[in-house]
C-alpha positions in Angstrom: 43.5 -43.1 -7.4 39.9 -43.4 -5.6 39.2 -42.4 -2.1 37.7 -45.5 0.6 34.7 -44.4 2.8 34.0 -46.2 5.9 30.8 -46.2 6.6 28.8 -47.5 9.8 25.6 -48.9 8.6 24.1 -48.8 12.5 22.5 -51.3 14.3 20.1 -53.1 11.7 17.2 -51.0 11.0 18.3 -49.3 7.5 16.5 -45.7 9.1 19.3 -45.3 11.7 22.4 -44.6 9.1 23.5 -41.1 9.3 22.6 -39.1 6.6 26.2 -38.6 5.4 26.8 -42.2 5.2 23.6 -42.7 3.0 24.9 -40.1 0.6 28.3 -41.4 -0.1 26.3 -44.9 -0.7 23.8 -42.8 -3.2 27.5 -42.1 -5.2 30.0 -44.9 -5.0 31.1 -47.4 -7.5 31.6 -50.1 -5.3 30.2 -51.0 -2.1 31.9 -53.9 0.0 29.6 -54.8 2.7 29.2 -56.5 5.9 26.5 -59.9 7.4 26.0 -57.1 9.9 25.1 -54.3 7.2 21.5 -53.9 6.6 20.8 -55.0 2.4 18.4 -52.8 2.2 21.0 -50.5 2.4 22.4 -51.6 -1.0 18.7 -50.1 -2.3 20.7 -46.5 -2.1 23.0 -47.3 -4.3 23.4 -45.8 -8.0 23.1 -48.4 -11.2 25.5 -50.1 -11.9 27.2 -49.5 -8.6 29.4 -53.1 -7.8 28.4 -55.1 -4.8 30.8 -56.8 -3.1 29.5 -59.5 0.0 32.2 -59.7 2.8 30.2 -61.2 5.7 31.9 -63.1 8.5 29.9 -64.8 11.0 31.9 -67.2 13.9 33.2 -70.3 12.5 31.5 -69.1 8.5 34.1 -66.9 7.3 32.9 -65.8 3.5 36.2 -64.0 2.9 39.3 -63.8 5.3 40.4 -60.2 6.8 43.0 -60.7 4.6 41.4 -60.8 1.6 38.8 -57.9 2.4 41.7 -55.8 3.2 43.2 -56.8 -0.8 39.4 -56.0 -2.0 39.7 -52.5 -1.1 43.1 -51.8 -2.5 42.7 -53.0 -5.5 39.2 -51.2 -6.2 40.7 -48.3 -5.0 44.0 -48.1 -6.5 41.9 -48.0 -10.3 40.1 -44.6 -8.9 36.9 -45.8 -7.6 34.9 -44.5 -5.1 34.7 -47.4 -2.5 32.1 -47.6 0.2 33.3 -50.0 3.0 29.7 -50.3 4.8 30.2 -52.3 8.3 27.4 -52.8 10.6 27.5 -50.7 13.2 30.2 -48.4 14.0 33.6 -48.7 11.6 35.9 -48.5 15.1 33.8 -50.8 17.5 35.0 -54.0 17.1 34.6 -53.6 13.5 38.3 -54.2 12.5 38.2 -50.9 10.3 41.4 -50.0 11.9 43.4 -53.0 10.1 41.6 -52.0 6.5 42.9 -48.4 7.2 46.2 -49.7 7.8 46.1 -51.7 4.6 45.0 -48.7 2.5 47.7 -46.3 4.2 50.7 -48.7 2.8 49.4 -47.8 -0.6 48.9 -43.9 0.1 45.6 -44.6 -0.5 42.8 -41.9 0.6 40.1 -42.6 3.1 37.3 -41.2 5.7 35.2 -42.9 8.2 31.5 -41.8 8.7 30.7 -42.9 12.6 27.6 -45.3 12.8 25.3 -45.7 15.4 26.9 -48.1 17.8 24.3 -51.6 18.6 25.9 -51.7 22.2 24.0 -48.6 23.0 21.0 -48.7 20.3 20.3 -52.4 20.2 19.6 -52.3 24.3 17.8 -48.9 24.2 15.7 -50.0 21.5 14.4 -52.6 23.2 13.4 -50.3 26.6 16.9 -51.2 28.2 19.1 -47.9 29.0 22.4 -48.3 29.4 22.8 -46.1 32.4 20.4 -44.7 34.6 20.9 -42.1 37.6 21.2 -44.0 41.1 21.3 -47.2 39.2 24.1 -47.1 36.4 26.2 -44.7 36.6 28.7 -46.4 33.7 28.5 -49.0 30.6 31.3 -51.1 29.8 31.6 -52.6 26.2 32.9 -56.1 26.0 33.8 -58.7 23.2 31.9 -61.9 23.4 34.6 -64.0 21.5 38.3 -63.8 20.8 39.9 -65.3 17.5 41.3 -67.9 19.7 41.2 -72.0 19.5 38.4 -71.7 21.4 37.0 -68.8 20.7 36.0 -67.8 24.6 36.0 -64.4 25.6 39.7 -63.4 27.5 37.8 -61.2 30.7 38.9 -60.2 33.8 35.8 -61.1 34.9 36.6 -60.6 38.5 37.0 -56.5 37.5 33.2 -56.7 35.9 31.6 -58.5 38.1 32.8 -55.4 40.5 32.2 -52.6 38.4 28.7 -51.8 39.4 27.5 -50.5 36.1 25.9 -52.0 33.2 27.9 -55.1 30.9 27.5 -55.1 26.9 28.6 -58.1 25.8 28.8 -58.0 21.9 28.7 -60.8 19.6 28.9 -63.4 22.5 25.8 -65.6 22.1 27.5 -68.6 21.5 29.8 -67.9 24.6 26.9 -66.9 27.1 27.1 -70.0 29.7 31.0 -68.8 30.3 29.8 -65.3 30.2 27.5 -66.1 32.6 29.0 -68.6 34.6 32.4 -66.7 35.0 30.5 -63.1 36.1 29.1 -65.5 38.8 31.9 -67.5 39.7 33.6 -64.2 40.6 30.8 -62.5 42.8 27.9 -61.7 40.8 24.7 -62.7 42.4 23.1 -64.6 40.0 19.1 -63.0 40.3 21.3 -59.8 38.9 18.6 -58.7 35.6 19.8 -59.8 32.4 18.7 -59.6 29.3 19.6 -60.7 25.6 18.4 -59.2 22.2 18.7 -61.0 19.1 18.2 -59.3 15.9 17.8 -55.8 17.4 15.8 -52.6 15.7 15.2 -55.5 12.9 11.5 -56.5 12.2 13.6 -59.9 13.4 13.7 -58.7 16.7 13.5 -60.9 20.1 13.6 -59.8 23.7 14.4 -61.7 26.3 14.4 -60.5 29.5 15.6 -63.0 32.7 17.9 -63.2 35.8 22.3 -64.2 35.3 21.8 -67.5 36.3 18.9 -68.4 34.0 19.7 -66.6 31.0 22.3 -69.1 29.2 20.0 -71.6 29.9 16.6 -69.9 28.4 18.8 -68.9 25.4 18.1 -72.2 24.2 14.8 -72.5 25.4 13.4 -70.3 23.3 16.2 -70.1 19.8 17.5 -66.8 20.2 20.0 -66.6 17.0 22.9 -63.5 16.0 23.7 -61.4 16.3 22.7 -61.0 19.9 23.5 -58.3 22.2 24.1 -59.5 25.7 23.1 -57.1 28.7 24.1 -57.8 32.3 23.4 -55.4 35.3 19.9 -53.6 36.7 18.9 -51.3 33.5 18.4 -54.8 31.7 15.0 -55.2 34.1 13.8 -51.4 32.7 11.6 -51.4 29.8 10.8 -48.1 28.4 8.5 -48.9 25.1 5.2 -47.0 24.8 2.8 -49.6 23.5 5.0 -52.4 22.4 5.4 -55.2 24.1 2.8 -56.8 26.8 5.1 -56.2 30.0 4.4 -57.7 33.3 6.6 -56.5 36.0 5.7 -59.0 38.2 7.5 -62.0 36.4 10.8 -61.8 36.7 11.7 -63.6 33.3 9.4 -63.3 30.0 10.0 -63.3 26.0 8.9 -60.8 23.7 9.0 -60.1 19.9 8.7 -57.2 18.0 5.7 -55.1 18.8 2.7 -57.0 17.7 0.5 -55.9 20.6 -0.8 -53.2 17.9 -1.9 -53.2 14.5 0.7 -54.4 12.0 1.2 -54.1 8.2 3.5 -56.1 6.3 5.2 -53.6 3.2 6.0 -54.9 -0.1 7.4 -52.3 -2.1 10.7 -50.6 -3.2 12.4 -48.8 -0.3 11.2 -45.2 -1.1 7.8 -46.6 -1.5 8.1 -48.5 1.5 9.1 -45.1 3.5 6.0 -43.1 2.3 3.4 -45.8 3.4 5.3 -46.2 6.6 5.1 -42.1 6.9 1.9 -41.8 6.7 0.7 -44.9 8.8 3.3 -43.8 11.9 0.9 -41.2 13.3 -2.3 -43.2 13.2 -0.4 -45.7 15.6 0.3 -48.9 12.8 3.7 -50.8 13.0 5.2 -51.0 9.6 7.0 -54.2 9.1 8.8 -54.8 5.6 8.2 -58.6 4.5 9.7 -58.2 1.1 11.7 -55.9 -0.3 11.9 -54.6 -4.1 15.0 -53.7 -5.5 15.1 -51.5 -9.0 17.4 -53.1 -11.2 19.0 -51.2 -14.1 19.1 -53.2 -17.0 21.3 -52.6 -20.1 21.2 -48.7 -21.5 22.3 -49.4 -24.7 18.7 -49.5 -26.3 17.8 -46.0 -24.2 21.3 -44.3 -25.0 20.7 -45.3 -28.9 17.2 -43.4 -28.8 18.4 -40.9 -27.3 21.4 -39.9 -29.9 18.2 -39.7 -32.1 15.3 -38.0 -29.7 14.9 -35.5 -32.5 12.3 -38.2 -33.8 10.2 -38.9 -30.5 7.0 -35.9 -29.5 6.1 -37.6 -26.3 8.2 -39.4 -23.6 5.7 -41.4 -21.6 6.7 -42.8 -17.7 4.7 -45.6 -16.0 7.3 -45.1 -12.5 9.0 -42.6 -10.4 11.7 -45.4 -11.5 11.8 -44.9 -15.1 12.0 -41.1 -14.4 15.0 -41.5 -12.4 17.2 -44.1 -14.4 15.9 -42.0 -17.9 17.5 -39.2 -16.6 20.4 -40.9 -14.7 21.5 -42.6 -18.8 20.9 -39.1 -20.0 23.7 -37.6 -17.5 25.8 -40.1 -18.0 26.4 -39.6 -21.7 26.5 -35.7 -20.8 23.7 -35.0 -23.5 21.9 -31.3 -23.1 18.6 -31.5 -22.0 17.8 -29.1 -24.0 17.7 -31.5 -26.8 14.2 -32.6 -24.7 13.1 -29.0 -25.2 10.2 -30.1 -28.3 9.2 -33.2 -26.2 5.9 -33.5 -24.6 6.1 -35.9 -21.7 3.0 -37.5 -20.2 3.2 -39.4 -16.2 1.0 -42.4 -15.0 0.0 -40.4 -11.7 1.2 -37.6 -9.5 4.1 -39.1 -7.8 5.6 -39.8 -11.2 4.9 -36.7 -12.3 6.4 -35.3 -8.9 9.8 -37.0 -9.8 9.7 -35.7 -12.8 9.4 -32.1 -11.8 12.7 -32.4 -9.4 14.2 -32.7 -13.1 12.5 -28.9 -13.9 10.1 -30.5 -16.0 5.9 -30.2 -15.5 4.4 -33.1 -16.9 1.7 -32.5 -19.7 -0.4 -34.8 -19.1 -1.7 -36.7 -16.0 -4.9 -39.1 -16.5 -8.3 -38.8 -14.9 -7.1 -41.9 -13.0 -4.1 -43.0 -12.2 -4.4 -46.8 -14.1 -2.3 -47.9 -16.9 -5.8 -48.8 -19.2 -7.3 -45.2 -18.7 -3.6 -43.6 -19.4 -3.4 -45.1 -22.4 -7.1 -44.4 -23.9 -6.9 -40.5 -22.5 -3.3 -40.2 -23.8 -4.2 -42.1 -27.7 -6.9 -39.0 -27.7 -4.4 -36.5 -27.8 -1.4 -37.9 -29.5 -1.8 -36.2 -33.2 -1.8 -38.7 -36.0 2.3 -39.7 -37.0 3.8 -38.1 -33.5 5.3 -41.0 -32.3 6.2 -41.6 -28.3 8.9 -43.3 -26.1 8.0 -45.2 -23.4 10.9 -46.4 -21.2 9.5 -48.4 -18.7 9.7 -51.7 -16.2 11.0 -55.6 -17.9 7.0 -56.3 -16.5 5.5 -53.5 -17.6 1.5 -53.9 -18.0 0.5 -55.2 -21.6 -2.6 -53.1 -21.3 -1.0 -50.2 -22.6 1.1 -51.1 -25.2 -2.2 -53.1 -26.5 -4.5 -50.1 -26.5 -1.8 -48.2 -28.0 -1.6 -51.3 -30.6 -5.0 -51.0 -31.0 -5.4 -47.1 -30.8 -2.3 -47.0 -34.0 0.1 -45.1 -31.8 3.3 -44.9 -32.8 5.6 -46.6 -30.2 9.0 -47.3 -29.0 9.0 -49.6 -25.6 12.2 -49.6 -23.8 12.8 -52.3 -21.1 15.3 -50.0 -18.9 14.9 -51.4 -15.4 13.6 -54.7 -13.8 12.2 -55.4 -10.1 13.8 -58.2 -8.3 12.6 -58.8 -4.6 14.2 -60.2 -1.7 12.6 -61.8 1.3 13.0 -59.9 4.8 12.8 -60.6 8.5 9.4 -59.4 8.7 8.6 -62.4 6.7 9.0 -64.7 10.1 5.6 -63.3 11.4 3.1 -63.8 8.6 0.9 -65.0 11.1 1.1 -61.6 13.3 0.5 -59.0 10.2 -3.3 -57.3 9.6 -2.8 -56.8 6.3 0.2 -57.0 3.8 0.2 -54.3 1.3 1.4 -54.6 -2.3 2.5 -51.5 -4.1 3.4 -53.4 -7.8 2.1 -56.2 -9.5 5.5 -57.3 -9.8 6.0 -57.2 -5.8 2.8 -59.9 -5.7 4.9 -62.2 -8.1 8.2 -61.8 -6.3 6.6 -62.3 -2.9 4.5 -65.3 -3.6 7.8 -66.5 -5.3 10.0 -65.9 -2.2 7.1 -67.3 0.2 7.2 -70.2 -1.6 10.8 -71.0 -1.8 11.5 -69.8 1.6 8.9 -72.3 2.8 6.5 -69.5 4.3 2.7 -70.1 5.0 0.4 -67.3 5.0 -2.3 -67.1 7.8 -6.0 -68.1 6.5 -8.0 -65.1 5.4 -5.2 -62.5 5.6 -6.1 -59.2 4.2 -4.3 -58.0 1.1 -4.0 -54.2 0.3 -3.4 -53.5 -3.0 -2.4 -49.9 -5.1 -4.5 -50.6 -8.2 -6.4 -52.8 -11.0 -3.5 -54.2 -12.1 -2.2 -55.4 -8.9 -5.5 -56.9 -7.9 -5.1 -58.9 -10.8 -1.7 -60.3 -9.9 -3.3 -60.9 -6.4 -6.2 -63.1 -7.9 -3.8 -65.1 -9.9 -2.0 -65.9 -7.0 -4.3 -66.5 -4.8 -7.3 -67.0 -6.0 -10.2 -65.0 -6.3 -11.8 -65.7 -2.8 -8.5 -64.1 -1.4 -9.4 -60.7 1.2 -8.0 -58.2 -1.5 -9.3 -54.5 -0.7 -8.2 -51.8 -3.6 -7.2 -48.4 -2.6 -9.2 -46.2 -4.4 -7.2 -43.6 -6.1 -4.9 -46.0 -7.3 -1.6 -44.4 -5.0 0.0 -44.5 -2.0 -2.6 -42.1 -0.1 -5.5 -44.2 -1.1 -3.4 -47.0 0.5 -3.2 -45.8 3.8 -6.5 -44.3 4.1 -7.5 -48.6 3.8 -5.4 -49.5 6.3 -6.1 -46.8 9.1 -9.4 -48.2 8.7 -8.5 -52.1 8.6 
């Protein structure tokens, strides 16, 4: 029998999961997952980990409680570790209580990981406190729909409208003119602050801040989707961002979006890339906003497992990617070979973050090129490679033909292995195109999957946006896409560092 963990994903921005959470994703077999549930989640994941949509949304049921609560029993029952990932917190009107309740009628083990709640990150994210001293002195939580006919909230709105402190009205956009109506009906004053906040800590995120008798109606106005927060009391007027949104307090109803008062750089990249470039640019004061995220694919390991019953053969293992470091080793774990059996094997990395995977492994590369591109790689390595050692190179589905071809050329000796592929998938930050200073590409593949996703997502990018780019190779991909009068500035260096030293000065 497996064990079920349930796991609050937080409020939407992947960063806020708890670092317990994030590990149990790193190691389950199957992860079940809510609309709610940040995908970029799923990026933590192991290969060949199951993925399992259960999204609900009012009115666009996916799957049926019901059939969620089978889902987990009967991937548990077989012994899999199951990660039940809800957005938010498991307990807050997340409907974990009725999975438990399924699992314990089978005996089946489980544990909830808290998440971080949106009814208190969502508003304080977006400057709004929830309580505040002389002001709010308590927060009430509230449901914004019942799985009634109707679906309309079942309030004593008499008691809030009474209660003095600050109204969270969760999942309720659709419900706001009764929400707003009844709190009025039964006392409120209708100039009471108000505020609603669609697609919070997202790079989706919209603010809009008005009165109780106007909000329903400017909910419309301006297109707010869900999920929406709802706030109602005096903290919804407060705004405590440093140097994010253009504020005037002397307007007592305004919309913002996410903070494009400062410089902005769209990311497309593979979450752990993404979270280095956003690292380094934080201190020199530039938003971060992902516009397309790459996903590492594991592709069959039959080839790779094959080779490596016979690495006896092989005198250099060759690595283009931290990712082809990390699935190479990942195969070799899961067939429980010895390492040891790597012990006559030279192995030579594309750059120093490759090579810096490879050392968490306890193994120092042996050779790193003058420059960190795939044609000088291959002509430095074909220098030292000794006539009949022969070399593995396990690598990306789109792996650059410029080094297998000098390696052609050069009569190396060569096994190419297509062990992972790059798959990209289009993000929120992909709304404001128009807002961005740059967008920077870490991959040639990332150019290809973004103009692909731009494209069928019906996107336009603004005229004479500014593409940053990690290397030669990328460039390329850039000029095919775009053409070669397209703004493309090359980090020099060819890595991640050389990237953000172009964009502090963009």
């Amino acid at each position: 029998m497996g064990i079920v963990y349930f796991v609050g994903a937080g409020p939407g921005d992947e960063g806020l999961i708890t670092v317990k959470g994030a590990e149990k994703l790193k190691s389950c077999d199957v992860v079940i997952y809510d609309r709610l549930a940040c995908e970029g989640l799923l990026n933590y994941t192991k290969p060949g980990c199951k993925k399992i949509y259960a999204g609900k949304q009012a009115g666009m049921h996916y799957k049926k409680q019901e059939e969620i609560n089978q889902i987990l029993v009967d991937y548990a029952l077989p012994g899999n570790v199951v990660v039940r990932l809800k957005g938010g917190d498991p307990f807050v009107f997340g409907r974990g209580t009725e999975e438990i309740e399924a699992l314990e009628k089978y005996n089946i083990p489980y544990e909830v990981i808290p998440g971080v709640t949106s009814a208190i990150a969502v508003p304080e994210c977006a400057g709004i406190p929830v309580t505040h001293r002389g002001v709010s002195r308590s927060f009430h939580v509230i449901t914004g729909h019942t799985n009634t006919a109707t679906g309309v909230p079942e309030c004593n709105y008499k008691a809030l409208a009474a209660t003095g402190g600050t109204l969270v009205f969760m999942m309720g956009l659709a419900n706001i003119d009764e929400i707003a109506g009844s709190l009025i009906k039964e006392g409120m004053p209708a100039d009471t602050p108000a505020a609603v906040i669609s697609g919070g800590t997202t790079a989706g995120q919209k603010v809009l801040r008005s009165q109780l008798g106007r909000i329903a109606k400017e909910v419309k106005e301006n297109n707010l989707f869900s999920p929406a927060v709802i706030i109602v009391g005096e903290t919804a007027s407060y705004n405590y961002n440093y140097n994010n949104y253009s504020y005037n307090k002397n307007t007592s109803s305004f919309y913002e979006t996410i903070c494009f008062s400062r410089k902005t750089a769209g990311i497309v990249a593979t979450r752990v890339l993404r979270e280095k470039i956003e690292e380094g640019l934080r201190i020199s004061g530039t938003a971060c906003v992902p516009v397309c995220d790459m996903e590492v694919e594991a592709v069959s390991a039959e080839g790779l497992i094959k080779e490596l019953e016979d690495i006896e053969k092989y005198n250099w293992i060759v690595f283009t990617s931290r990712n082809g470091v990390i699935l190479f080793f990942d195969v070799l774990r899961n067939i429980h070979a010895d390492i040891r059996r790597l012990s006559h094997i030279k192995f030579a990395v594309i750059g120093n973050g490759t090579g810096q995977q490879l050392y968490k492994y306890g193994i120092n590369a042996d050779f790193v090129p003058s420059e960190y591109t795939s044609a000088v790689f291959a002509k430095e390595l074909s220098r030292i490679i000794l006539p009949g050692e022969t070399v593995l190179l396990p690598r990306a589905v789109q792996g650059s033909k410029e080094l297998t071809d000098i390696f052609t050329k050069e009569n190396i000796l060569y096994k190419e292995l297509e062990i992972y592929d790059v798959k990209g998938h289009i993000m929120p930050g992909a709304d404001y195109l128009e807002k961005l200073s740059c967008i920077i590409f870490l991959s040639a593949s990332g150019v290809k999957e973004f103009a692909r996703l731009v494209k069928e997502n019906g996107k336009e990018l603004p005229e004479g946006i500014k593409f940053v780019c990690i290397g030669e190779v990328t460039r390329k991909a850039l000029e095919e896409e775009y053409g070669m009068e397209a703004c493309i500035i090359t980090a020099s260096g060819n890595n991640a560092e050389g990237v953000i030293d172009i964009v502090k000065e963009i």
